[in-house]
NUSESE-251755 format. One line per 3 residues: their letters; for each residue x, y, z of N, C-alpha, C. Coordinates in pm, 1 decimal. Layout:
BEGIN
a	X,Y,Z,X,Y,Z,X,Y,Z  ...
END
This chain:
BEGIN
xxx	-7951.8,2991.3,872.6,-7821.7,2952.6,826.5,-7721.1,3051.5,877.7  -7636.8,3028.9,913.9,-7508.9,3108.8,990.8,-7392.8,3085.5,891.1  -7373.4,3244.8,852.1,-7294.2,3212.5,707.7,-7260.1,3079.2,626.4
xxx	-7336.8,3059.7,602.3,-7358.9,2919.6,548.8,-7311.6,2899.5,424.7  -7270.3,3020.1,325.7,-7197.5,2953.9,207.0,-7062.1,2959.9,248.5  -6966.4,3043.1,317.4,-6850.5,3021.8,342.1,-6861.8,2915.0,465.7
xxx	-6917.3,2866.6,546.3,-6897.2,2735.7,631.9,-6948.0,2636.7,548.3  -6984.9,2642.6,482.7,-7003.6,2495.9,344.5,-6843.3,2479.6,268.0  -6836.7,2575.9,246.7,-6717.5,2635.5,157.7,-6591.3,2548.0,167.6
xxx	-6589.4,2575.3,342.3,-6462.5,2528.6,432.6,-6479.8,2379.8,460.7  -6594.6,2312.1,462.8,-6619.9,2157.0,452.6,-6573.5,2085.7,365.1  -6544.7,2136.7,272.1,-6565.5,1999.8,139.7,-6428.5,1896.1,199.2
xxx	-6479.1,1776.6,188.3,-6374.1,1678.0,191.1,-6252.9,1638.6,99.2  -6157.2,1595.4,110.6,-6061.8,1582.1,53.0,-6033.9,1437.8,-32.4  -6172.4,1381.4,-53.2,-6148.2,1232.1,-130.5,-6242.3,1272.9,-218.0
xxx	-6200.2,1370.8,-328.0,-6256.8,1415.2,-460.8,-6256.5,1316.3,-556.3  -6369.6,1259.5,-661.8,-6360.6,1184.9,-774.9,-6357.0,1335.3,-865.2  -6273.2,1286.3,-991.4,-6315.4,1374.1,-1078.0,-6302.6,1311.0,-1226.9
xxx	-6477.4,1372.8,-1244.0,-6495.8,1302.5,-1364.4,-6507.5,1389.2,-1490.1  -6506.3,1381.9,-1647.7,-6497.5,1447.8,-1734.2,-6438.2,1677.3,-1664.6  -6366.8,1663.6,-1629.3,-6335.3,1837.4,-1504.5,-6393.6,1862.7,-1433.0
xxx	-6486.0,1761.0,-1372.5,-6590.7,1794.4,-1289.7,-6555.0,1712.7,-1152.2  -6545.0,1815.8,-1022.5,-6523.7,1751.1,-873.6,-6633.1,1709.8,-825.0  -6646.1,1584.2,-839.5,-6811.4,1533.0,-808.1,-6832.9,1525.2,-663.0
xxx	-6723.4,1544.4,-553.6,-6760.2,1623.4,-424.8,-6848.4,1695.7,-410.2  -6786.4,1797.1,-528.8,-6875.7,1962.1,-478.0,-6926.4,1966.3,-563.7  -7017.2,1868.4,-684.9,-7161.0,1823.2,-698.9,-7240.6,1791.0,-609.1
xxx	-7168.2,1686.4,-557.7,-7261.1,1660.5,-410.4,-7317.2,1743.4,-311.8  -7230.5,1863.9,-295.8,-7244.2,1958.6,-156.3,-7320.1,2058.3,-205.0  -7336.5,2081.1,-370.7,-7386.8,2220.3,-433.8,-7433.6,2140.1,-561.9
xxx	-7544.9,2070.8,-539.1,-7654.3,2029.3,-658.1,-7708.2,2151.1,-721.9  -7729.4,2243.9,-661.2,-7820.9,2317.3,-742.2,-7703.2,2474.9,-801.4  -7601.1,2456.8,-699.8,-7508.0,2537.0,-761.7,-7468.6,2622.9,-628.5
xxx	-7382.3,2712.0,-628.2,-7330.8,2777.0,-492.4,-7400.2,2895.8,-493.7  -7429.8,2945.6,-360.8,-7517.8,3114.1,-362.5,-7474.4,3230.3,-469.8  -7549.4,3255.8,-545.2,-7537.4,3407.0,-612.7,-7519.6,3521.4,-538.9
xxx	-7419.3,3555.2,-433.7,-7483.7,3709.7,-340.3,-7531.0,3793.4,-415.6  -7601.2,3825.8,-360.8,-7669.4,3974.6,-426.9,-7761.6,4082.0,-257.4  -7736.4,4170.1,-279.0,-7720.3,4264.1,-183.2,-7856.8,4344.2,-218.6
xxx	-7892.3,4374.8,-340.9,-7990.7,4410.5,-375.8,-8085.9,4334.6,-490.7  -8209.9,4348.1,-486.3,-8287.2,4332.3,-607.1,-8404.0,4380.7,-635.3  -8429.5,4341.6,-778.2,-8511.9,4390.0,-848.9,-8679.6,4341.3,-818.8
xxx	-8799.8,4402.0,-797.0,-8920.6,4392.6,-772.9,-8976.4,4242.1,-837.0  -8935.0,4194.8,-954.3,-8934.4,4042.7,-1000.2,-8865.2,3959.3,-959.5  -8738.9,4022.0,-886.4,-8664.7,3906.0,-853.2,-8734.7,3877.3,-708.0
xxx	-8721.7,3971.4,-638.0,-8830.8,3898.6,-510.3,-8932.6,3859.9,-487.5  -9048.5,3858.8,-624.4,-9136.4,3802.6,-633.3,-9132.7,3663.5,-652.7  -9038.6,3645.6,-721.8,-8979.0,3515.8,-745.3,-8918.0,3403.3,-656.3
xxx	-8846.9,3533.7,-591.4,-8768.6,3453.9,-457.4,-8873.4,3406.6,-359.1  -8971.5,3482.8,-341.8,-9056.7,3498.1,-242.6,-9138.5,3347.0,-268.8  -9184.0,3305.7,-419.1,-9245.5,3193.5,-395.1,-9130.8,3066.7,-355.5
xxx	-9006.7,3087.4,-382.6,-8967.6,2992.3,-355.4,-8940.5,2936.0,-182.4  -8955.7,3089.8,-160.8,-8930.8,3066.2,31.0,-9091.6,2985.4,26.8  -9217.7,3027.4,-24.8,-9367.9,2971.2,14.8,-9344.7,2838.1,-32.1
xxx	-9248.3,2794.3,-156.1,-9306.2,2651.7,-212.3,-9186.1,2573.0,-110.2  -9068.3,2642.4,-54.9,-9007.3,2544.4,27.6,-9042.4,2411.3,106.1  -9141.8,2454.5,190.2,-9195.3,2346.0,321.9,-9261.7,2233.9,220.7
xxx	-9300.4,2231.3,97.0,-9340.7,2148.4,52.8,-9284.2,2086.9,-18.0  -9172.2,2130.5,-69.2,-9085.1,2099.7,-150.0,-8990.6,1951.6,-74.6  -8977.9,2004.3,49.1,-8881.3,1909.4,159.6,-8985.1,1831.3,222.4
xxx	-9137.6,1815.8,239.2,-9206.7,1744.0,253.5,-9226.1,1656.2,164.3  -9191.4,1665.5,33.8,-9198.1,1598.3,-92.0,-9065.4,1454.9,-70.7  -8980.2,1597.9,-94.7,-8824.4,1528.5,-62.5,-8812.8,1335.9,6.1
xxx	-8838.2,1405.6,139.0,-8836.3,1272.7,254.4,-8922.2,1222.1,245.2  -9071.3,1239.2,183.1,-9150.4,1120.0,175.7,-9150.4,1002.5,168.6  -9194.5,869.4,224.0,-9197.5,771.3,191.5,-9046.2,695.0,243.0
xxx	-8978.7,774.3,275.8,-8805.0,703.4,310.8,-8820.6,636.1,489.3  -8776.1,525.5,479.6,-8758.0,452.9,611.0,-8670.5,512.3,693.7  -8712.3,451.0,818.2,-8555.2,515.2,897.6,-8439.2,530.7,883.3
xxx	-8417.7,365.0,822.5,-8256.8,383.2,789.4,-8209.0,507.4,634.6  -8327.4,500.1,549.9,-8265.1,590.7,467.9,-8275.1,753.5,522.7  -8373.2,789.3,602.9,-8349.0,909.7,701.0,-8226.5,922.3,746.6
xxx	-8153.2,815.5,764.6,-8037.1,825.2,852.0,-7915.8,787.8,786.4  -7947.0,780.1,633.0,-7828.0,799.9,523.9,-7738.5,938.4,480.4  -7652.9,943.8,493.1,-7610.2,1065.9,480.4,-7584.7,1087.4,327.5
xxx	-7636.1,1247.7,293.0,-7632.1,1263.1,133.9,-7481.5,1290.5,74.7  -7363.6,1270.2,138.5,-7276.5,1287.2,50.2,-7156.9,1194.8,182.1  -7090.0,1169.4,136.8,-6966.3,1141.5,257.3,-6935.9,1228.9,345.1
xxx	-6899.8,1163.5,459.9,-6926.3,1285.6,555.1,-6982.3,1400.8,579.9  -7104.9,1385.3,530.7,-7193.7,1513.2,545.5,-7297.9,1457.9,584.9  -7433.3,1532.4,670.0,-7540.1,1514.2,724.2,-7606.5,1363.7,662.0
xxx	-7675.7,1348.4,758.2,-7802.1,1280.7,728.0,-7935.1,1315.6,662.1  -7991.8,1276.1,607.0,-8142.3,1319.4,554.5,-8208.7,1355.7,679.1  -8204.2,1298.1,771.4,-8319.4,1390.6,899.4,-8223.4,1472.6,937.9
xxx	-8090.1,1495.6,999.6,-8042.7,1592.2,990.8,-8041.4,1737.4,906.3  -8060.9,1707.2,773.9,-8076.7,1778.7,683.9,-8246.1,1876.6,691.9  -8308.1,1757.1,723.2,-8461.7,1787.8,737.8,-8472.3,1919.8,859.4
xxx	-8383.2,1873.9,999.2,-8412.5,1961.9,1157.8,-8304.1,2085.4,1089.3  -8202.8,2079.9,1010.1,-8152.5,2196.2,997.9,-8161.6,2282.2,945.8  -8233.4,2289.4,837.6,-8332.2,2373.4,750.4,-8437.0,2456.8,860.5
xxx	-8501.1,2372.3,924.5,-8599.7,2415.5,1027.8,-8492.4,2469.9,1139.4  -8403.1,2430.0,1182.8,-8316.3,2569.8,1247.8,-8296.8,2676.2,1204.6  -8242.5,2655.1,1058.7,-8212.0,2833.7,1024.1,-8238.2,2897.1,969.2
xxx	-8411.7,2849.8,916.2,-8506.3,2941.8,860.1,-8551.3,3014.2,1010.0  -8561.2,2944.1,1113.5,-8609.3,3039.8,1208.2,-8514.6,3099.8,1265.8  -8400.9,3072.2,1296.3,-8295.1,3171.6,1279.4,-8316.2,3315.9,1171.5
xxx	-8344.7,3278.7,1072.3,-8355.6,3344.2,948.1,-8449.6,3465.3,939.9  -8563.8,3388.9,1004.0,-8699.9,3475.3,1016.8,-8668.4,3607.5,1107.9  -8628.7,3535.5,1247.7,-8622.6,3647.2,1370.1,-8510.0,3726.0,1331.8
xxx	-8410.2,3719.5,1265.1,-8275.0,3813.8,1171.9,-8403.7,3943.8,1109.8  -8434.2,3863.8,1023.7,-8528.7,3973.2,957.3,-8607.7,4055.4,1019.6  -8664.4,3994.2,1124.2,-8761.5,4089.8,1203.4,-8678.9,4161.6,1236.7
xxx	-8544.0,4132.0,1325.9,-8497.1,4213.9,1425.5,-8418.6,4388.3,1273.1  -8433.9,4308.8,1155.5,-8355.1,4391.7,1057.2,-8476.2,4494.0,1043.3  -8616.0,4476.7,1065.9,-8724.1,4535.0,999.6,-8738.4,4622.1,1133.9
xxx	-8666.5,4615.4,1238.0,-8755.1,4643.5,1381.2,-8675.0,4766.7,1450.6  -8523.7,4744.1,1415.8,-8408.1,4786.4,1517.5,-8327.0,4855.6,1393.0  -8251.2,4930.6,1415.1,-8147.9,4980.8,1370.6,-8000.9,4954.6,1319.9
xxx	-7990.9,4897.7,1219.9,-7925.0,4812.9,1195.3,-7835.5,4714.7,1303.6  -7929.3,4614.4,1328.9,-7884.0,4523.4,1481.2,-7778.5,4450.9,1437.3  -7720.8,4425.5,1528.3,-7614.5,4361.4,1529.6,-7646.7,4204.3,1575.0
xxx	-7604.7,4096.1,1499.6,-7665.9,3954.6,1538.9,-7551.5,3848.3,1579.4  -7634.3,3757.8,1648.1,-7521.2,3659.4,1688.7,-7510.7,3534.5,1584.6  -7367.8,3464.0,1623.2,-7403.2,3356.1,1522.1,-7402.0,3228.2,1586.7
xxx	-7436.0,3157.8,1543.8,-7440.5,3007.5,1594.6,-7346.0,2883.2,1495.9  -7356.3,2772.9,1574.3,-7252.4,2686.8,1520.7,-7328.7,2567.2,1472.2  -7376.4,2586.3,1316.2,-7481.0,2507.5,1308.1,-7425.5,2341.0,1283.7
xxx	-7318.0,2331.8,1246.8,-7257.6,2186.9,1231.7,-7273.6,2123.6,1398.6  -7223.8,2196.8,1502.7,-7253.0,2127.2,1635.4,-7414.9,2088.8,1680.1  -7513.1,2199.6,1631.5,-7668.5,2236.6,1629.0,-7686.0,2065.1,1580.3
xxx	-7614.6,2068.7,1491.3,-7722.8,1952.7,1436.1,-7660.4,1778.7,1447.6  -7549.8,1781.7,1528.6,-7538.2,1689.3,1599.0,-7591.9,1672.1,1758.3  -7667.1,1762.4,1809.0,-7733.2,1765.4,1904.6,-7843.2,1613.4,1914.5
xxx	-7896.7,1592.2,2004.4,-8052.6,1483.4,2009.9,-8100.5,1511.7,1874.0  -8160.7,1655.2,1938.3,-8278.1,1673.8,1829.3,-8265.7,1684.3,1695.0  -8157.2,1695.8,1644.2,-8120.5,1663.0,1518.5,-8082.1,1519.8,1443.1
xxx	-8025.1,1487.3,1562.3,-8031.4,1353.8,1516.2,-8112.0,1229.4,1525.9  -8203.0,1245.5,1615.3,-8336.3,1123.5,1636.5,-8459.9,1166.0,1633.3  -8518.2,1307.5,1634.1,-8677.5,1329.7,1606.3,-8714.5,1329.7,1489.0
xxx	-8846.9,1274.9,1493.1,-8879.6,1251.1,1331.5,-8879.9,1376.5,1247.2  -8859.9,1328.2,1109.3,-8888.3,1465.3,1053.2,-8981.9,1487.0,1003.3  -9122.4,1464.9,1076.2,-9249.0,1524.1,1055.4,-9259.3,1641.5,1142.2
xxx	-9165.0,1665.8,1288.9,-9216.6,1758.4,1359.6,-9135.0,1913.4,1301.0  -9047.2,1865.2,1203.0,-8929.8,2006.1,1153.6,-9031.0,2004.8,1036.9  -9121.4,1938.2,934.5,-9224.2,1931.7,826.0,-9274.0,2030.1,874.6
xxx	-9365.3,2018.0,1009.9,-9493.2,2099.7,1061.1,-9429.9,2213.5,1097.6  -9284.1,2258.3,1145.4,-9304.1,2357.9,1205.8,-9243.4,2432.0,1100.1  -9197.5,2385.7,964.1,-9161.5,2486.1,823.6,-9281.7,2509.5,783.4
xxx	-9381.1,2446.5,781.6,-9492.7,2494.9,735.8,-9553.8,2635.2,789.9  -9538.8,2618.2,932.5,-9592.4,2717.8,1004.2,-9530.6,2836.2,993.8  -9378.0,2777.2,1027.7,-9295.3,2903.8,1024.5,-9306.9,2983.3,902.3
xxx	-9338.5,2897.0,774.9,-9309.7,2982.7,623.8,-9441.4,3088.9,614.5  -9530.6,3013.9,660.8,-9706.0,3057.7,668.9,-9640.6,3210.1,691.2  -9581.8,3224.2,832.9,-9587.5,3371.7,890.5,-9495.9,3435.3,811.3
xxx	-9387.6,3387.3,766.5,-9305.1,3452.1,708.3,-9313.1,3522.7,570.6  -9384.9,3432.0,496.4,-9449.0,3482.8,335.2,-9578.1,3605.4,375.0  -9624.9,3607.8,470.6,-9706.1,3657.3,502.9,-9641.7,3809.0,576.5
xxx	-9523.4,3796.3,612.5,-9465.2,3937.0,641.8,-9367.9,3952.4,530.5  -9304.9,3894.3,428.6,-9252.2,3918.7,339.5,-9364.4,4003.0,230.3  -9467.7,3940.9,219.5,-9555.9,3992.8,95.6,-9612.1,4153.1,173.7
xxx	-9585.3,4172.4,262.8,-9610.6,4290.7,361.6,-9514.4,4414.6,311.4  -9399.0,4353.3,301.5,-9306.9,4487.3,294.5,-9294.4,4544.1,187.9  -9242.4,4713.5,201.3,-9228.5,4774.8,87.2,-9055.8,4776.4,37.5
xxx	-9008.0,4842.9,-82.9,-8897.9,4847.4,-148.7,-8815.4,4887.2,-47.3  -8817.5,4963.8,49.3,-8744.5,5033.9,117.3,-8723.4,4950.2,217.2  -8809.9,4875.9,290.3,-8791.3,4725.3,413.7,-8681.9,4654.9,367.0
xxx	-8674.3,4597.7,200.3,-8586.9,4515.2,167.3,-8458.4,4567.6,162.1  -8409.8,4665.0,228.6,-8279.8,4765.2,182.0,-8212.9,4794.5,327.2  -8359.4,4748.9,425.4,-8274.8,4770.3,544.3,-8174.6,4643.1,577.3
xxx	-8111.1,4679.7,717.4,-7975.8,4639.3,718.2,-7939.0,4528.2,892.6  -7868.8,4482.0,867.7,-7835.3,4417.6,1015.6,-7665.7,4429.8,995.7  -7616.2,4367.1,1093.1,-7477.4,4326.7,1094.6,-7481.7,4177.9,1132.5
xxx	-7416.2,4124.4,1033.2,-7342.1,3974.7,1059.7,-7233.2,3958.9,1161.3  -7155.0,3904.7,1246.0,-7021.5,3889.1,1280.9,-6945.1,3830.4,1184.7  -6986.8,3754.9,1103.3,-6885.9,3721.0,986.3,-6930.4,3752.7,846.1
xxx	-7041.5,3798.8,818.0,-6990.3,3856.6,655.1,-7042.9,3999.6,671.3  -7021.5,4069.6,748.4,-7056.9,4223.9,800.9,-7207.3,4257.2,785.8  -7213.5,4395.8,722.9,-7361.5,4431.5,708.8,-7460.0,4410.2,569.4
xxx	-7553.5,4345.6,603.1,-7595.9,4257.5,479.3,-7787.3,4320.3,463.6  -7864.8,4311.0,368.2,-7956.1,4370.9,372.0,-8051.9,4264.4,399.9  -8230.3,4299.5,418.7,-8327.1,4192.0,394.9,-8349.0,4119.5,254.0
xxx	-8287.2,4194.1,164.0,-8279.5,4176.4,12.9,-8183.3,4046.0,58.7  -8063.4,4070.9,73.9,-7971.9,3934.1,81.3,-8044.8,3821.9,153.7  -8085.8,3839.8,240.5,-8122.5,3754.5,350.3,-8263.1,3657.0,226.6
xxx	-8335.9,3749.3,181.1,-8403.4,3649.8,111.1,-8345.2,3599.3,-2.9  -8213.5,3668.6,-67.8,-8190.8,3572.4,-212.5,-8151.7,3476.4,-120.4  -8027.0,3478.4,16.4,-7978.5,3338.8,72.0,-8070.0,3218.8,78.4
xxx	-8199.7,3275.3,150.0,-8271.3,3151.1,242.3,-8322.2,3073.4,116.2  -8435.3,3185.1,9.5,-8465.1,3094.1,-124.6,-8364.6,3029.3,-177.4  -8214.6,3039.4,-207.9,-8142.2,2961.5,-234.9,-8084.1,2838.9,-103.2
xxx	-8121.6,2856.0,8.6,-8074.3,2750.1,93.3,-8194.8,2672.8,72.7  -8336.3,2679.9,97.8,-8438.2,2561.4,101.8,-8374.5,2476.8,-30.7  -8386.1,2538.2,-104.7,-8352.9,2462.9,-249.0,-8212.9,2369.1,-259.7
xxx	-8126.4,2456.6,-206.9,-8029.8,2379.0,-185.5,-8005.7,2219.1,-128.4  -8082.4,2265.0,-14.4,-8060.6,2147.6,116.3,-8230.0,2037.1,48.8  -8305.1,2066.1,-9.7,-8383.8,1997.9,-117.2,-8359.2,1876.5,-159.1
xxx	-8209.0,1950.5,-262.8,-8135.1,1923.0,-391.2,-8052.9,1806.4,-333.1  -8015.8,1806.0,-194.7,-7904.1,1728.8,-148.5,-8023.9,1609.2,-114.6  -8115.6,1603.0,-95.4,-8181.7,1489.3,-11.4,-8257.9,1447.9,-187.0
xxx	-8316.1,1498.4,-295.8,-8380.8,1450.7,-382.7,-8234.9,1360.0,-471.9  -8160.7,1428.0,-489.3,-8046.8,1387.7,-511.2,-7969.7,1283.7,-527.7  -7963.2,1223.5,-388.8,-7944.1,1148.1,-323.3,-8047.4,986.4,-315.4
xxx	-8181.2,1039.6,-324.8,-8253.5,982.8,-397.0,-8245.1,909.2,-531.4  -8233.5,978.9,-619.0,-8227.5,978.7,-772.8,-8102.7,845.2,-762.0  -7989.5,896.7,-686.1,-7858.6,828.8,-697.0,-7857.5,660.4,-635.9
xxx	-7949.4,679.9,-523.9,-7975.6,543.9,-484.7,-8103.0,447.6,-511.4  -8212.5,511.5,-649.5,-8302.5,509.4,-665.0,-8438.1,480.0,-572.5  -8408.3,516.8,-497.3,-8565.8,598.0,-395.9,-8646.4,618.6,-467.7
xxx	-8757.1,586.8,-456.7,-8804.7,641.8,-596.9,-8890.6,742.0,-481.2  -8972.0,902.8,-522.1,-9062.0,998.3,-435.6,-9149.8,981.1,-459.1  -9253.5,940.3,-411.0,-9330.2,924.6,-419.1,-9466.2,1050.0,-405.7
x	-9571.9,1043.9,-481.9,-9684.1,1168.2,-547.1,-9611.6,1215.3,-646.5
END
């Protein structure tokens, strides 16, 4: 994700319903609620976080189950992504996400580039490969990643990179973000579901 709560932030559309004080837009865009930053944490909280990065890939395998093409190719809010879109972009910027971290665990506080993930995912591959092949490769990708997360000590999570847009941020942040992005981008496709009754099937 490439600062991804302030480029969400700057999206929301301008044909708001609002019902009992509530902008049911930015229900739509933030089901599960907007990122908590946090810069540091506590030995439970990343234990915590940590399963949610492991239960991710299954979580979004759950998600899209059973949905036809055309509902793959429903978008979960007005003008916002598609469900397979949603599916290949998750799988962009967890691995984005991953190699951040390495390069944070590896180098001296590196300096990183950013990408333009709204263009990313109007590309082909975001918009017509199935989303069994972004399924298989979150699986894989999470495999290695929980597997170097459960590796590090207190002091790994404290090291540092540089953002170009939200400056220098730790591995601590980087995992409250991503556990709160799988969930997020989840929330928008189960959601969406619920609303058009899909029913998920298992």
């Amino acid at each position: 994700m490439d600062s991804e709560q302030a480029r969400h932030e700057s999206q929301i559309h301008t044909h708001h319903i609002h019902i009992d004080g509530r902008d049911t837009m930015t229900d739509l865009q933030y089901p599960v609620g907007k990122l908590e930053r946090k810069t540091a944490l506590t030995d439970v909280e990343r234990r915590g976080l940590l399963q949610e990065i492991a239960a991710a890939p299954a979580n979004m395998r759950k998600a899209v189950a059973g949905l036809s093409t055309g509902q793959l190719d429903t978008s979960y809010r007005p003008g916002g992504w598609t469900v397979r879109q949603v599916a290949h972009h998750v799988a962009d910027s967890h691995m984005n996400a991953y190699i951040r971290m390495k390069l944070a665990l590896t180098e001296s506080q590196p300096a990183i580039k950013a990408y333009n993930e709204k263009l990313w995912a109007e590309l082909y591959d975001g918009r017509a490969v199935p989303v069994e092949v972004s399924l298989t490769l979150l699986e894989s990708l999470h495999d290695r990643w929980v597997a170097l997360l459960r590796s590090l000590s207190p002091g790994d999570f404290a090291r540092t990179l540089v953002h170009p847009e939200q400056g220098v941020i730790t591995v601590d942040f980087l995992l409250n973000l991503y556990a709160w992005h799988g969930r997020h981008h989840v929330a928008h496709i189960t959601s969406l579901r619920d609303r058009m009754g899909w029913k998920v099937e298992g």
